[in-house]
N, C-alpha and C positions, 0 to 999 in steps of 0.2 A: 483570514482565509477567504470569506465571501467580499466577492466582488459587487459591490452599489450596485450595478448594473446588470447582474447575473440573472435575476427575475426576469428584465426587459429581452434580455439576450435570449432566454428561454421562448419569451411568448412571441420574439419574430420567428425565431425558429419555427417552436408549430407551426406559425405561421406559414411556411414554407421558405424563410430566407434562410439557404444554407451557409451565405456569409456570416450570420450571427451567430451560428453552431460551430462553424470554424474557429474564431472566434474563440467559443469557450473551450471546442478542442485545444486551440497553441493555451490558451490560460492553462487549461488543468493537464494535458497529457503529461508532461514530464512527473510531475506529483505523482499520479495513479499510474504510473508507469514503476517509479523506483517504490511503492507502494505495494504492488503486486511482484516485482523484482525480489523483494523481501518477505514476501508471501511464499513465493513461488521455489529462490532458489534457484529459478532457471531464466535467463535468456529470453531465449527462446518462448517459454510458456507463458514469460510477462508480457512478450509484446502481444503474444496472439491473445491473451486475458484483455488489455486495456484495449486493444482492437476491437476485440467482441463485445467491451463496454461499452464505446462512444457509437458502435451499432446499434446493440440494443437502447441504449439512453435514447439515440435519437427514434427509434420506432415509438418509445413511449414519452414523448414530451406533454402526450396531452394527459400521461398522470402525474407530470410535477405538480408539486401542491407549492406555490410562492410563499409561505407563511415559512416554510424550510431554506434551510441553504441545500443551494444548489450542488455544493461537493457533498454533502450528507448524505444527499439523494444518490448520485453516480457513485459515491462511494458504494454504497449499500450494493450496487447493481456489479460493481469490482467485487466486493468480496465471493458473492455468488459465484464470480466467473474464477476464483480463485479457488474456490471450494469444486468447483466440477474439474477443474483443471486436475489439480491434486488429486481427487476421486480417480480419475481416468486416466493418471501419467501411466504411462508402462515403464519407462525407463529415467533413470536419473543423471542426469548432466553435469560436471561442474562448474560453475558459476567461473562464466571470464571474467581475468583482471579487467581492472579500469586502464583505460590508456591515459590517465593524467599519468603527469610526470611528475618525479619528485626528485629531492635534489641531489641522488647518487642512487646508485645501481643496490646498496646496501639498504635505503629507506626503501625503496621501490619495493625491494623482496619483504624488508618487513612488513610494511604498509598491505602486500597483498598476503602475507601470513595472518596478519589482525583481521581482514578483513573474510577469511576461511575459517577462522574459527570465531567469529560471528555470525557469518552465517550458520556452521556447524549448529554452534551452541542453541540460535531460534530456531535451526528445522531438528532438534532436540526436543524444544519446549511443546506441550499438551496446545492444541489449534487455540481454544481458549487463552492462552497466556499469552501466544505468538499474533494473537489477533493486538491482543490491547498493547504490547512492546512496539511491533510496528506499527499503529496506527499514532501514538505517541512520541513516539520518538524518530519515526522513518515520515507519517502523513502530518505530524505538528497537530493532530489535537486535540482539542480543551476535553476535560474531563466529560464535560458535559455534550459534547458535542461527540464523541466515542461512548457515548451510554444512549443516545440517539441512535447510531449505528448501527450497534450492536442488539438495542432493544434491552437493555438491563440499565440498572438503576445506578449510578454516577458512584455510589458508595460502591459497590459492587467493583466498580472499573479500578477506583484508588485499591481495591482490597486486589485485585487480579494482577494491577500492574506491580505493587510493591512482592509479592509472592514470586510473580516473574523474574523482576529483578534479581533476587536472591539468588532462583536457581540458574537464572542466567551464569551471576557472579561464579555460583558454586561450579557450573558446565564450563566456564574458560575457566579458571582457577584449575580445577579436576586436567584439562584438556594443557593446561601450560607447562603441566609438569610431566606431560610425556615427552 
């Protein structure tokens, strides 16, 4: 996930070189985009979430700390922006299909039926469980690197993610047979 270069990218940034903020924008926006997409639930609320990210991130380059990875850090600043989002929706949207294509008209509708009642099923789950499910399995990572995040202890995350899983299973399971 971190890029060798992510620290240097940072400190031309402060620096004032917007190229190198770029840069780590095209690297990370799509991740923290489908990241907060799966947070969110909405559209709409993820782009304006990962917008507000790579704003605020770049007002405060001068508290990255290099000893961190750099997606840890703008993570942390996503979730915030994810957590005010949610705080503040008034209304709720349904998540558009994906415009891939698939290979008939029949995969298509299932493909966007799987993909409604996953979502369903995590904007179900306690924020706590929906934090560690998408950051694992939506943001790809390490245990240790989501106990960083989040500010809890790695054991903690295995114990949150496998509990999620469950009631995940239990929530489509429950949700397939209506």
């Amino acid at each position: 996930m971190q890029n060798p270069d992510d620290g240097a990218l940072v400190a031309k940034a402060a620096g004032g070189d917007t190229e190198a903020f770029e840069t780590l924008v095209g690297r990370y926006q799509r991740l923290l985009f489908s990241v907060a997409h799966r947070m969110l639930g909405d559209y709409a609320d993820a782009a304006d979430a990962t917008q507000t990210t790579f704003i605020k991130a770049y007002q405060k380059l001068g508290t990255f700390d290099p000893r961190f990875r750099f997606y840890s850090w703008i993570y942390r600043i996503l979730l915030n922006e994810c957590l005010n989002a949610k705080r503040d929706r008034k209304a709720h949207e349904p998540i558009p299909p994906d415009l891939a294509g698939t290979e008939s008209p029949q995969d298509d509708i299932e493909a966007r039926e799987r993909r409604r009642q996953v979502q369903q099923a995590l904007g179900e789950l306690s924020e706590e469980y929906r934090q560690v499910v998408v950051l694992r399995h939506f943001g790809e990572l390490s245990y240790d690197d989501i106990a960083n995040v989040l500010g809890i202890p790695a054991k903690t995350v295995k114990s949150r993610l496998y509990t999620a899983r469950q009631r995940l299973t239990e929530r489509l399971i429950a949700g397939h047979g209506k």
